[in-house]
N, C-alpha and C positions, 0 to 999 in steps of 0.2 A: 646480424645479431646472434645472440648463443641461443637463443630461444627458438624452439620446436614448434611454437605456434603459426598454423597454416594461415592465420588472420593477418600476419604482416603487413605494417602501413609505417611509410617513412615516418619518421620522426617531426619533419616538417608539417607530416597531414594531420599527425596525433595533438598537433597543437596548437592548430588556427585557432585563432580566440572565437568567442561565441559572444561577444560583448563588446561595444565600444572601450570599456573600460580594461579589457584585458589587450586589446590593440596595442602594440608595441612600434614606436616612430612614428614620424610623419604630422608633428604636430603643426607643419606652417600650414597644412591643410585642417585637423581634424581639431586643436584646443578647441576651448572653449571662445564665444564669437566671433569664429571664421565661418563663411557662409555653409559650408561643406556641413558641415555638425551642425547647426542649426536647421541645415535641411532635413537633416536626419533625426532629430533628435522631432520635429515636426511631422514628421514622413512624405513630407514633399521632394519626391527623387526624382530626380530629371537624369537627361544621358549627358553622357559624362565620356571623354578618355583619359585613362590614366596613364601617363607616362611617365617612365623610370627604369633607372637600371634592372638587371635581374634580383630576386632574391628578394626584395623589398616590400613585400605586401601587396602586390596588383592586386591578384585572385584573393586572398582572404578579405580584402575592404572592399572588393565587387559582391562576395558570398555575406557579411557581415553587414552591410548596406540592404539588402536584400532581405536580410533576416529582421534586421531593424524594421523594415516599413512593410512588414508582413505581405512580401511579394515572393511567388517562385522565383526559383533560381535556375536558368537555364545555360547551358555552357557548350560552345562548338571553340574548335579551334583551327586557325587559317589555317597550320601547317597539316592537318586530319582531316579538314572538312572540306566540300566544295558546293554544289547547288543544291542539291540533294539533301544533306544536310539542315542547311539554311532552309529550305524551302518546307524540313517537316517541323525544326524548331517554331518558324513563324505560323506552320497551323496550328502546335501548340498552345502558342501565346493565345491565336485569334480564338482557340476553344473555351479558355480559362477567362477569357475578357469577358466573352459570355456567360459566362460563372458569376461574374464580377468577383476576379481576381487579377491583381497586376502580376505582368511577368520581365521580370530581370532576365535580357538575354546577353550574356557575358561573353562576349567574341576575343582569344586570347590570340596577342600575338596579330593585331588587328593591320597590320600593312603589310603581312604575308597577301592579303586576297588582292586582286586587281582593281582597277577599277569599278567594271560593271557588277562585278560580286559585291563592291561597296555599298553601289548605288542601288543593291538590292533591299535595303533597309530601310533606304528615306521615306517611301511611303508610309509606312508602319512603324516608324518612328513621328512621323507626324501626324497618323490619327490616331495615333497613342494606343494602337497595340500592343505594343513592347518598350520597356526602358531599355535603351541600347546601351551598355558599358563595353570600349572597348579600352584593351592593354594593350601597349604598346613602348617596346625600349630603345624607337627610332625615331625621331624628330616628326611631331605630327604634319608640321608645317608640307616637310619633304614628301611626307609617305602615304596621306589622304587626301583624300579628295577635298577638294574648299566647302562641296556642299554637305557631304559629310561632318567636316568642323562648323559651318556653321549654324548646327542644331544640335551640336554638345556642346558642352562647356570642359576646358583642358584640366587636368590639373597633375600638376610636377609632385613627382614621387621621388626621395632623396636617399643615398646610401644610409644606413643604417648608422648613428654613429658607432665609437667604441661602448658606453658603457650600454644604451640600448642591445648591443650583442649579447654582452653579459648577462645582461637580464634574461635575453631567449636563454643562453646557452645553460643558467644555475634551471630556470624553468623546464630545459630539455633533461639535465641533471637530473632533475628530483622526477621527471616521469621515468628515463631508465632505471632506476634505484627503485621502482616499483616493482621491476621483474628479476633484476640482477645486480649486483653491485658495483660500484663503480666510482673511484675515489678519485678526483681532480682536486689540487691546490688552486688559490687565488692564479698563482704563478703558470700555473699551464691554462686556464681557464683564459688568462689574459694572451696568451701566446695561440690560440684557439680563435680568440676573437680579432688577432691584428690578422691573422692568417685569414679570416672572412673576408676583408676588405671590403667590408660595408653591405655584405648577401648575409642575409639570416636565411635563407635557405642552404648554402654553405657550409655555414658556421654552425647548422644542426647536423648536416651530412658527417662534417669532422669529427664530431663527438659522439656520430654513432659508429666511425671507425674508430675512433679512439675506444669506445667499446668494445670492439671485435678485438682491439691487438691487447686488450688487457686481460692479467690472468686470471686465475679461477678467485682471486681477493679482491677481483678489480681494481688492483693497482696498474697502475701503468709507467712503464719505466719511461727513463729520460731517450734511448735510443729508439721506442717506438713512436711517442711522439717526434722525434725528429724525423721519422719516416713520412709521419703525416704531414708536416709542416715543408717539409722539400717538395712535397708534392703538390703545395697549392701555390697557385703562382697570381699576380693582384689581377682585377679584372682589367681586360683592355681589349674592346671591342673593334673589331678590324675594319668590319663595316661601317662603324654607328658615329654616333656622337661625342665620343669619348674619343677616337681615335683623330678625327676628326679639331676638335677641341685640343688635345694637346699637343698636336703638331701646331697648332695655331699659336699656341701657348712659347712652343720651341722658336717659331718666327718671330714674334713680338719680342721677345726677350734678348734674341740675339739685334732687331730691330732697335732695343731701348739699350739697349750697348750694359747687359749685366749680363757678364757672365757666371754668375753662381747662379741664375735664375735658368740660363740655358744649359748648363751641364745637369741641373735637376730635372728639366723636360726630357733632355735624352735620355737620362739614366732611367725616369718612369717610363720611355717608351723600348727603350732596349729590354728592361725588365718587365715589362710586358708583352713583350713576343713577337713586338712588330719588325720586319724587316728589315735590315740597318741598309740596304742596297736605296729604298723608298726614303730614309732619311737622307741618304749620300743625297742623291737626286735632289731631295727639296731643300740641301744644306748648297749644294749649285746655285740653286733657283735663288737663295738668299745673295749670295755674292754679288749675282749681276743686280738684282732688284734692289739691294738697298746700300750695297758697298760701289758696285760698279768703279769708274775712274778716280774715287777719291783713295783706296787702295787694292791695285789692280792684284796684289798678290793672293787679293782672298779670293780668287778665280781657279786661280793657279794649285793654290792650297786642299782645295776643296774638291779640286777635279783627282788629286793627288791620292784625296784620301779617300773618295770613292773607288779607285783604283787598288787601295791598300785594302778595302771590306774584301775587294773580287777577290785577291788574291790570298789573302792570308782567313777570310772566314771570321768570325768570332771562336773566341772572347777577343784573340790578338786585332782584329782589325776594329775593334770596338777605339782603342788610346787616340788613333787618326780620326775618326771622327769626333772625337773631343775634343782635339786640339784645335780642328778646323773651325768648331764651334766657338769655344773658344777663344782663338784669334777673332773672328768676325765679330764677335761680341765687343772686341776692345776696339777695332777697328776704326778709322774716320768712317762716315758714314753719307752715302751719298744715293739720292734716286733720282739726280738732272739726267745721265742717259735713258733712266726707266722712262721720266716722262718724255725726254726729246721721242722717243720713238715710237709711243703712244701717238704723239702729236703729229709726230710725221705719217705714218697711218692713218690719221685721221683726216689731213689734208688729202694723203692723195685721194685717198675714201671721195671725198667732197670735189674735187679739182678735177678728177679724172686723167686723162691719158693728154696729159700736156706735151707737146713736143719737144727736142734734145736742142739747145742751141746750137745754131748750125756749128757755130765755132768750136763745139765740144763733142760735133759728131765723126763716127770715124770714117777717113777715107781711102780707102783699100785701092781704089780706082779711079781712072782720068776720067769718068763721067761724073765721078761723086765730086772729085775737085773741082770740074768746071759748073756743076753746082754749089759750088761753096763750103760743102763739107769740110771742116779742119780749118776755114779761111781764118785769119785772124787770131792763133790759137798761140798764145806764150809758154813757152814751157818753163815750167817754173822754177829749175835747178838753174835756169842761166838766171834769175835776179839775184840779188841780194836777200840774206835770208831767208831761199828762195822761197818767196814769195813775191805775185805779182799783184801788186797793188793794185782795186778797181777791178780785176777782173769779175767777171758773174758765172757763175755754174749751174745755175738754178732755172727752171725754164721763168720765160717773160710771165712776170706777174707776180710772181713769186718772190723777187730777185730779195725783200726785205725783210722774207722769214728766217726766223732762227729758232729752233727745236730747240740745240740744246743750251742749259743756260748753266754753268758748272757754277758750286757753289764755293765756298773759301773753307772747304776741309779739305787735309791730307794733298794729295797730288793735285787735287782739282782747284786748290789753292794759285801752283803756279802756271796749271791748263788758265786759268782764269786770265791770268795775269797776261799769258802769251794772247789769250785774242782781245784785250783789251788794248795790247801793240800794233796786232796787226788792222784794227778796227781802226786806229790813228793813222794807219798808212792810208787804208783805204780814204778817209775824211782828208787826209792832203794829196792826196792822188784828184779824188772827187772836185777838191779847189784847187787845184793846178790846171785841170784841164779846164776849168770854169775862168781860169784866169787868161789860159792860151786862148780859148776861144770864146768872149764876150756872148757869142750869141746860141750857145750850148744849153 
């Protein structure tokens, strides 16, 4: 900021509401007769985690919560604090209780701590020492502990939409225009807020750079906003649920055979910064898992175009992996080898260490032959389409499972077709010999 005062506080701190009613978002939790705001609005506050992306209000509806039901505020944070910390916050709280005063202890960033730093709370959380809030923008399920979750209550905290930005951002407006001038259109304001992508902590960071690049009139030209706007790029969390989530999103789409829905996934995850090598790889994993033998090319295609990322890099190695997507998208569709092999797995899992029939074991040597090994073994390029009808491959007990079952898409249409031929030989093989020898 152009300003000389040694008092500086982000934009974002200068404007945490002090009031339910200045709270900006988040109404599936805070409208009116949702239990959240009734809680509040009662001053019955229990613990609670909030989870959601970044930027979204954790920390001001933990501090605001607190301010509502006239309890201290107290604040550690995983990624800062460790026992030490926790250990003098919770004699705070125990001194104030004594007071009779409730204490808000705000744990930011709540699945940074381990376990046993978790399980540091639950006492004092159950003789109501402290209201626990914690924040957190990683799947609770994943990152706490069960006993932890089961003495708060969750609740989902959502991107910010577009005109709620707006709102912070004419709000962040009219407080810098207290100190300095600073002139933004509808038209850059809205270009400000698609740039946030749903962080109002963001979207106040960019208009207090938009401050700094504008001149002593506070205008701001079109070339320095576009300095700012190049520089923000959409959130996509590498770790989290988001990344997670739309890789999910890339599989099902190319899974429900739309391709405008899977070149939209890629494109949000290429333009979010994830690795196009990690998409190669799970654009593979698509091929066999749900193309597999109904079109054997999207194997082929796909290994191709992992190959084109290695070598050529982005942006240019970006078109092959579209195409591969793409393709798989319009694809027949098949998962009869996924599940045969599952299945098969899961037998021997169960069966254990069956032995090889001797007719299909190999015999290298005159002891293995004059055991049997090899005895009786047809080779199957001397029948007719060679195949030998009636033979078994399978160890004894076995001999009537079949894994895989191809379905009537793409290739697997005339895979289908052939062992439903050779299944006829087998059944007149089966009654021929039933017929040569009556008592078979």
């Amino acid at each position: 900021m152009k300003s000389s005062d040694n008092s500086y506080q982000p934009l974002a701190a200068k404007l945490r509401p002090r009031a339910l009613a200045d709270y900006i978002g988040q109404s599936q939790i805070l409208a009116r007769g949702k239990p959240l705001r009734e809680a509040l609005e009662t001053g019955q506050l229990h613990s609670m985690i909030l989870w959601g992306p970044p930027g979204v209000g954790k920390t001001s509806l933990a501090r605001l919560m607190a301010s509502t039901c006239d309890a201290r505020f107290l604040s550690v944070s995983a990624v800062l604090s460790g026992v030490k910390e926790i250990r003098a916050a919770i004699e705070e709280a125990q001194f104030y209780r004594q007071q009779g005063q409730r204490t808000v202890l705000f744990v930011d960033e709540v699945h940074r701590f381990n376990k046993s730093q978790q399980d540091a709370f639950l006492p004092y959380v159950e003789d109501g020492t402290l209201i626990f809030i914690g924040a957190t923008t990683e799947n609770p399920s994943f990152e706490l502990n069960k006993a932890l979750l089961s003495r708060a209550r969750v609740y989902v905290l959502k991107s910010l939409q577009h005109d709620e930005l707006l709102t912070l951002l004419k709000q962040g407006l009219s407080s810098l225009n207290e100190q300095q001038p600073l002139s933004l259109n509808d038209t850059m304001l809205n270009a400000l807020a698609h740039a946030a992508d749903g962080d109002g902590r963001r979207a106040l960071n960019l208009l207090e750079l938009a401050a700094d690049l504008a001149d002593d009139n506070g205008e701001l030209n079109e070339s320095a906003l576009n300095d700012i706007l190049q520089g923000s790029v959409r959130r996509f969390d590498k770790q989290g649920d988001d990344f997670y989530d739309q890789i999910s999103a890339l599989h099902k789409s190319v899974r429900g055979s739309d391709p405008d829905a899977a070149l939209y996934w890629l494109a949000r995850m290429i333009d979010g910064g994830c690795d196009p090598l990690y998409i190669a790889r799970r654009v593979l994993r698509m091929a066999s898992e749900d193309i597999g033998l109904a079109d054997p090319r999207a194997h082929t295609l796909a290994l191709e175009a992992w190959q084109t990322v290695e070598r050529l890099g982005q942006p240019e190695g970006e078109l092959a992996l579209a195409q591969a997507v793409a393709f798989m998208a319009v694809a027949a569709k098949s998962n009869a080898v996924y599940n045969a092999w599952k299945a098969a797995k899961k037998t021997v899992q169960e069966t254990g260490s069956l032995p090889v029939p001797k007719h299909l074991r190999n015999a290298p040597t005159t002891l293995m032959k004059q055991q049997g090994h090899g005895l009786d073994y047809h080779y199957a390029h001397d029948y007719p389409e060679a195949y030998v009808a009636g033979e078994r491959y399978l160890p004894e007990g076995l001999a009537t499972m079949q894994f895989y079952q191809p379905t009537d898409r793409g290739l697997e249409q005339r895979i289908a077709q052939k062992l439903a031929r050779l299944n006829e030989l087998n059944r007149l093989s089966t009654w021929q010999r039933s017929a040569d020898d009556p008592e078979e």
